[in-house]
C-alpha positions as CSV (number, residue, x, y, z in Angstrom):
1,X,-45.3,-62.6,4.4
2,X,-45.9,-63.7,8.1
3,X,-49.3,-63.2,9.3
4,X,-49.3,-65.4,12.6
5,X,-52.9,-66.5,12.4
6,X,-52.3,-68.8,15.0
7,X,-55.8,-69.1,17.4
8,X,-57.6,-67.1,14.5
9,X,-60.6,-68.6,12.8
10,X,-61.4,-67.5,9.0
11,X,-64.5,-68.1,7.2
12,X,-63.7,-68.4,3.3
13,X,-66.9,-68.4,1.1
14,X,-66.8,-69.9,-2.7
15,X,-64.1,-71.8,-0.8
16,X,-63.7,-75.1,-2.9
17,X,-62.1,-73.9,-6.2
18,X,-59.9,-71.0,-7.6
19,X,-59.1,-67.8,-5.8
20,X,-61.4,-68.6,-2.6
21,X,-59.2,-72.1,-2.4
22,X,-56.4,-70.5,-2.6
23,X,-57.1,-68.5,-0.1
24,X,-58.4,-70.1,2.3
25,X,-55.3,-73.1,1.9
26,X,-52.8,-69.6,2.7
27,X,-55.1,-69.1,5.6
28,X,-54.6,-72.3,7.0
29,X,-50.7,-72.6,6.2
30,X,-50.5,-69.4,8.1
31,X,-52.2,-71.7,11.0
32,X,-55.5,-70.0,11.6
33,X,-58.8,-72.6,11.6
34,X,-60.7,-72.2,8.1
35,X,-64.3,-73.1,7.8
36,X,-65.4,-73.2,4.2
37,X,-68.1,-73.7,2.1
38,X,-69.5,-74.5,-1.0
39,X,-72.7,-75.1,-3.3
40,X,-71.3,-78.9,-3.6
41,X,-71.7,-80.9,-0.6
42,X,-68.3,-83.7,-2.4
43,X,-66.3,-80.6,-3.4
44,X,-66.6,-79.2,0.6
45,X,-65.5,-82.3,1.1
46,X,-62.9,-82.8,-0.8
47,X,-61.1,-80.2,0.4
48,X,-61.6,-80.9,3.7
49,X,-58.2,-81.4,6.0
């Protein structure tokens, strides 16, 4: 599915493992800016892009 998140910005919490990682990488394919977050300070970021 297109969502054209292009110029969107998504905050994704629980965002570095499982579902909220998933979701938040989908958000980003789709092109919108994801901010996450985490209780880990390393797993943020690792994820980080």
């Amino acid at each position: 599915m297109k969502l054209n998140l292009q110029g969107k910005t998504a905050l994704v919490t629980g965002s570095t493992s499982g579902i909220g990682k998933a979701i938040a990488s989908s958000l980003a394919e789709e092109g919108a800016a994801v901010i996450i977050n985490g209780r880990r300070e390393e797993k943020v970021n690792s994820n980080d892009r």
